[in-house]
C-alpha positions in Angstrom: 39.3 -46.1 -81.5 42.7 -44.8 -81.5 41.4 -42.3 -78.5 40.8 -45.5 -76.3 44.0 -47.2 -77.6 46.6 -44.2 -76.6 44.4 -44.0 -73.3 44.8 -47.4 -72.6 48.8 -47.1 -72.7 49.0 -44.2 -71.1 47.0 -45.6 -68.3 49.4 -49.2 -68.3 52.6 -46.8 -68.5 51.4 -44.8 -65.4 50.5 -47.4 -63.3 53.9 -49.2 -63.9 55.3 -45.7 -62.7 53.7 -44.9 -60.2 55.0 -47.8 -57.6 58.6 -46.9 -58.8 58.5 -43.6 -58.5 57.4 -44.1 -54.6 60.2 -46.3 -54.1 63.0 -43.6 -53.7 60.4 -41.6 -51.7 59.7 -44.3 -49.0 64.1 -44.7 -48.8 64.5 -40.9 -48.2 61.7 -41.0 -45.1 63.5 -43.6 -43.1 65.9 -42.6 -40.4 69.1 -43.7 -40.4 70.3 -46.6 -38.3 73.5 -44.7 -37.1 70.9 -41.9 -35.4 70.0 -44.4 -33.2 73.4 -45.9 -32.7 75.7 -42.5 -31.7 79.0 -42.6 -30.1 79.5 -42.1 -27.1 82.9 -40.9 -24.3 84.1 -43.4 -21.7 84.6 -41.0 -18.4 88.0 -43.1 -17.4 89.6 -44.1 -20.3 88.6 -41.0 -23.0 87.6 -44.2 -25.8 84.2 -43.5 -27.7 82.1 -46.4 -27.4 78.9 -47.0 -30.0 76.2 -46.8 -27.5 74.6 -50.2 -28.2 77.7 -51.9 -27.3 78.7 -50.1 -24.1 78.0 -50.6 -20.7 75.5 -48.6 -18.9 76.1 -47.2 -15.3 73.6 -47.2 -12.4 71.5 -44.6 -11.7 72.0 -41.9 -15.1 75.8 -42.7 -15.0 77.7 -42.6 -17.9 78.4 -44.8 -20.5 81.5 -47.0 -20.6 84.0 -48.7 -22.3 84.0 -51.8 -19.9 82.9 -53.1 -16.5 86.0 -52.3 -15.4 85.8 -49.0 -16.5 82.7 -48.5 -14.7 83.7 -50.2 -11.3 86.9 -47.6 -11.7 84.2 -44.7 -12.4 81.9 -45.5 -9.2 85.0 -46.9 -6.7 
């Protein structure tokens, strides 16, 4: 009887565990958000721009700063 008791705790304190010790697993996995939003150089005015703000040029161009940054770039 005492067998089935301890195994019956042990089984309750594992399976409260179990998801917790995941948890910090699943955090370590993800990628970083800043990965995906890098820095990057404005041609004309040398400024570093995160990449999800700047403006794109046509065809490959650089990023930049501004529009007017990029009409100075392609003019």
């Amino acid at each position: 009887m005492r067998l089935v008791l301890l195994l019956l705790v042990v089984a309750i304190v594992v399976a409260l565990l179990v998801p917790l010790l995941r948890r910090p697993v699943a955090r370590a996995r993800r990628v970083p958000s800043a990965v995906h939003d890098e820095l990057v150089k404005d041609p004309v005015c040398q400024t570093y721009v995160v990449r999800s703000r700047a403006v794109s040029g046509a065809d490959g161009a650089p990023y930049f700063c501004s529009a007017d940054c990029a009409r100075r770039y392609s003019g």
